[in-house]
N, C-alpha and C positions, 0 to 999 in steps of 0.2 A: 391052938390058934389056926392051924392049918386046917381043921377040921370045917371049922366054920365057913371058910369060902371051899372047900370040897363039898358042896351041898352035891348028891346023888340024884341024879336024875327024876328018880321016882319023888322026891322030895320037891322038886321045880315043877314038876307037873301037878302035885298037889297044891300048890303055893298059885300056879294058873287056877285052877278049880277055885280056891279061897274067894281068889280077884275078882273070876265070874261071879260066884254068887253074891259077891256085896254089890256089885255092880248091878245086879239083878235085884239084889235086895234095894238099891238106892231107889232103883228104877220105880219098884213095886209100892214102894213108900212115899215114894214123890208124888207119882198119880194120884193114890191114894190121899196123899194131904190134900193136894188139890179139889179133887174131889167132895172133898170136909168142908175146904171152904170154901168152895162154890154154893153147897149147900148151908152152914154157917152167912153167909152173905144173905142169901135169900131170904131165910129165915128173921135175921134183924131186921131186913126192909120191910118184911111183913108187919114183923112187930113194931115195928117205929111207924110205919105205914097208919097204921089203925090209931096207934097214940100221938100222932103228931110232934115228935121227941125229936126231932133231928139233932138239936144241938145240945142234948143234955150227953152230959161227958161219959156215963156208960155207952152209948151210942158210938163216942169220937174214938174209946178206947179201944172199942171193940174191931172199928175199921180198920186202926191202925193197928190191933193184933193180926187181925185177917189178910191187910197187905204184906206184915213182915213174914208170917209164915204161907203167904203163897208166893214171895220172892224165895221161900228156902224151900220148897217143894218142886221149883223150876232148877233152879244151884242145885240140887240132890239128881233130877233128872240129866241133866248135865252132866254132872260130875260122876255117874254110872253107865252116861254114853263115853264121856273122855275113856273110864277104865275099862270098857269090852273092847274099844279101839284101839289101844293101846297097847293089849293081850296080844287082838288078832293082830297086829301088824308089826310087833315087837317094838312099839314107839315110848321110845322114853319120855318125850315132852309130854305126851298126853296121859301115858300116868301119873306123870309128876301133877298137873293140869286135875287131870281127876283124883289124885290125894289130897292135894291143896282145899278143890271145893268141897269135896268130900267131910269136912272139918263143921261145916252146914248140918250136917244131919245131929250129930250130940249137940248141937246149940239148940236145935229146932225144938228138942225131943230131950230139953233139961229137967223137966220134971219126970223121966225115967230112967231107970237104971239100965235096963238091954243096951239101950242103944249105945248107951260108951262103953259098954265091955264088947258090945261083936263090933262098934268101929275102933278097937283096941287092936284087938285080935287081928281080925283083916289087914291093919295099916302096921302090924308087925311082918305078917306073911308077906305083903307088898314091899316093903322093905326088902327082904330077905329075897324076895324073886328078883326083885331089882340088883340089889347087890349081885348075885351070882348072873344075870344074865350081862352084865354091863362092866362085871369084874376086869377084863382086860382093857376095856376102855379108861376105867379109872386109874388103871396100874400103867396105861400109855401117856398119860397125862402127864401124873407124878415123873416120870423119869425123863 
């Protein structure tokens, strides 16, 4: 049991590396969607452009996929600035903040399997770095 919050130095600093790179990953991933559906966008106006389709429901469906997952491309960029902040400044709000929206990215990206096993992983690590950096604070609470 003691073991568990004696996490070893070198272990905390690899648990920061974790945080970075999903943060970096959110990051990477967000633009990226965005980017898809910038283009995505473009493309159905084209196409609806020349067929005069506005209101046929392929058309409505596809908007409202394009809105929701460029509102979760923005929430993922977000939520990988909250956790580099967080890192650098040892801010607990803002991890907590970018784990919370973080939670964006396996919803966005439910038809694949990566994405909920590396935001598994990461949001284990996260945990784990938290606990040990914040250990005395929770144990001054309690008493």
């Amino acid at each position: 049991m003691n073991e568990w919050y004696g996490i070893p130095e070198t272990k905390r600093k690899t648990d920061r590396k974790v945080i970075r790179f999903y943060a970096w990953w959110l990051i990477v991933w967000g633009i990226l969607l965005a980017l898809f559906m910038c283009f995505s966008v473009y493309q159905v106006f084209q196409f609806e452009h020349d067929r005069r389709k506005y209101r046929s429901f392929k058309f409505i469906s596809m908007v409202i996929w394009v809105i929701f997952l460029g509102l979760c491309s923005v929430l993922m960029v977000i939520s990988g600035l909250f956790l580099i902040g967080g890192v650098k400044k040892d801010g607990r709000k803002n991890l907590h903040r970018g784990k919370i929206i973080s939670f964006i990215y396996p919803i966005a990206y439910w038809y694949l399997i990566y994405p909920i096993i590396i935001h598994i992983l990461c949001i284990i690590y996260l945990n784990r770095y938290v606990k040990k950096t914040w250990e005395d604070d929770v144990n001054n609470i309690q008493s």
